[in-house]
N, C-alpha and C positions, 0 to 999 in steps of 0.2 A: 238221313236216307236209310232205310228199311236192309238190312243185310239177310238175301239168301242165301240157301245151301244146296248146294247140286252134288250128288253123290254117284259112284260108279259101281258097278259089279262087271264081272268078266262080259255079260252079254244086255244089261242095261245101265241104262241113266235114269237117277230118282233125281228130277228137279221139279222148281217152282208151276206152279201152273200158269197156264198164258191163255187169253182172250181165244185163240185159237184152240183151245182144248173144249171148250164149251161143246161143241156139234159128235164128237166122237166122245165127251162123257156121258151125253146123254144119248145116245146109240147104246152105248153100254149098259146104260142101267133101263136099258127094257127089255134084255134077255132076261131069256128062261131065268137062267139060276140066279142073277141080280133080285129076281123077283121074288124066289124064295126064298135067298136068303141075308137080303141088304134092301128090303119093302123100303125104308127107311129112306133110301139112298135111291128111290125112283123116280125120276124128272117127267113131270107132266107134259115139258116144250123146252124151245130153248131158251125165254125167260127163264124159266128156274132154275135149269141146269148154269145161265149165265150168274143166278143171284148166289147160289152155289158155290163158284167156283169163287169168286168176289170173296166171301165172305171166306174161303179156306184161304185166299189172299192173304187177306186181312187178318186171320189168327197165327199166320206163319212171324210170332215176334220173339227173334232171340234176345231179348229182354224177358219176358215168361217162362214158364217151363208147363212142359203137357200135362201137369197137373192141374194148369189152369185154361189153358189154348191148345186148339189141336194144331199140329203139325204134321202135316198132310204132303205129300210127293205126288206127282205125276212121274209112274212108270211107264218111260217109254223106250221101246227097241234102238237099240245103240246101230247097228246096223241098217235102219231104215228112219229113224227119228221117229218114229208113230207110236201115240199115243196108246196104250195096252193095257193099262189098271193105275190101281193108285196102291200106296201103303202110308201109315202114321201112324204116329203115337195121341194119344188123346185121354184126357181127365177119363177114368172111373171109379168109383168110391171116391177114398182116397187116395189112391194111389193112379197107373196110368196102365190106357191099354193099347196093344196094337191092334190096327186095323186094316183088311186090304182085302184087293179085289182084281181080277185081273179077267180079260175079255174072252170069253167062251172059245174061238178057236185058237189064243195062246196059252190056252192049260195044258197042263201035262208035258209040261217043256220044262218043267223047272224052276220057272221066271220068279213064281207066288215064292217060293225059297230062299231064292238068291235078295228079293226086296225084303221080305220081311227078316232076314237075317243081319243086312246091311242096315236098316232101319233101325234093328234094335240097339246093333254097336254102336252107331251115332247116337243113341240116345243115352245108352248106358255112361259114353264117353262126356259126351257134351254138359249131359244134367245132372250127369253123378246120380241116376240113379239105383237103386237096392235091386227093386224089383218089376218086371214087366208083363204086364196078364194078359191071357188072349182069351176070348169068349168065343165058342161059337155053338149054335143049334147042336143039340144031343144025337141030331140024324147027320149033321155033316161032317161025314166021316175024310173029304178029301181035306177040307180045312184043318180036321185036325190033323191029319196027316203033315202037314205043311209044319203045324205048329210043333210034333216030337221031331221031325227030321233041325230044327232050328234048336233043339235042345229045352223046349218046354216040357214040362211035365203035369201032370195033371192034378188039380188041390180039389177040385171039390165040382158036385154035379147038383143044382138044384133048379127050382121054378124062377125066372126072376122077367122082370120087362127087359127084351132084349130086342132092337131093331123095330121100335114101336111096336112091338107083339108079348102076350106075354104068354114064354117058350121054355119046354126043361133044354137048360143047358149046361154045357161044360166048360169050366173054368181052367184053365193053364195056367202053370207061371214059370218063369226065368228069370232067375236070381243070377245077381252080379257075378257070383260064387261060379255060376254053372259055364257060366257064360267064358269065364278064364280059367276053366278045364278045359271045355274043348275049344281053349283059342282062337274065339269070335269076335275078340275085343276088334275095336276099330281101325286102333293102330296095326291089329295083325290084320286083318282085312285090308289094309290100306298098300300093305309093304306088299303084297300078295298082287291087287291089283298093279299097282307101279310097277310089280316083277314083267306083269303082261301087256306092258307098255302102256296104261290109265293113269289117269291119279285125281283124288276129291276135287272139283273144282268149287272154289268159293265165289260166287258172282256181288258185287255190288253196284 
């Protein structure tokens, strides 16, 4: 049997996706900003968005590591259960990147933060890995925002195909190194939430 992973932050839950996530991810990805800046990630109907969701299913194998599979969450509001964005980690180059995306009227809450932050200490902790990149378009400027406030930094700006387009972007990283300076590790994220009555849940 297939073992997921359900994760907590103060104000969500990064879990698996479900059958029922299909009709509100592709709501999402026909806003405005989905469309400029996750074209990639835009569902035609709800076949697609269902073949989608199926198929990030199916790459969630903790036998792999995101160098080869992505490893994809559904963020959804701990307070109301609703589905809100998603974040993961996923193959690029060679190494892995984060990715996420979160519903037009829940930006600027925080949420994109608090998941891609929690994302990354599971990822650092679980796959042992070095280092983690974040790409986004050289004009979006909230994403990157998202990515310095997590402790990324910035390596390098060039042309490359990003989100089926091919766009000057900017490249982030966060190294293991950075990550247990400012004490993002998982385990300190973990003892943090537990403080506030959470705690990781493992589903199998």
């Amino acid at each position: 049997m297939m073992t997921m992973v359900s994760l907590e932050t103060r104000s969500l839950l990064l879990r698996p996706f479900a059958p029922s996530d299909v009709e509100p991810m592709l709501a999402m990805s026909q806003e405005d900003c989905a469309r400029k800046w996750l074209p990639s990630q835009v569902y035609r109907d709800e076949a697609h968005a269902a073949s989608a969701v199926d198929w990030l299913t199916r790459q969630f194998d903790l036998q792999m590591t995101p160098k080869t599979n992505a490893f994809v969450f559904g963020v959804a509001d701990k307070a109301t259960a609703r589905l809100i964005g998603h974040v993961g980690l996923s193959p690029l180059f060679d190494g892995v990147e984060v990715g996420f995306g979160i519903a037009t009227l829940e930006q600027g809450k925080g949420y994109a933060t608090e998941a891609v932050r929690r994302a990354c200490a599971w990822g650092f902790e679980r796959f042992s890995l070095s280092a983690i990149l974040g790409v986004t378009d050289a004009e979006n400027v909230a994403s990157q925002r998202v990515l310095r406030r997590c402790g990324f930094r910035k390596k390098e700006e060039k042309m490359m195909r990003c989100q089926g387009v091919e766009r000057s972007v900017i490249i982030f990283e966060l190294t293991e190194k950075n990550v247990q300076q400012t004490g993002c590790t998982e385990s300190a994220i973990l003892l943090s939430v537990q403080r506030s009555g959470t705690s990781e849940t493992i589903c199998l």
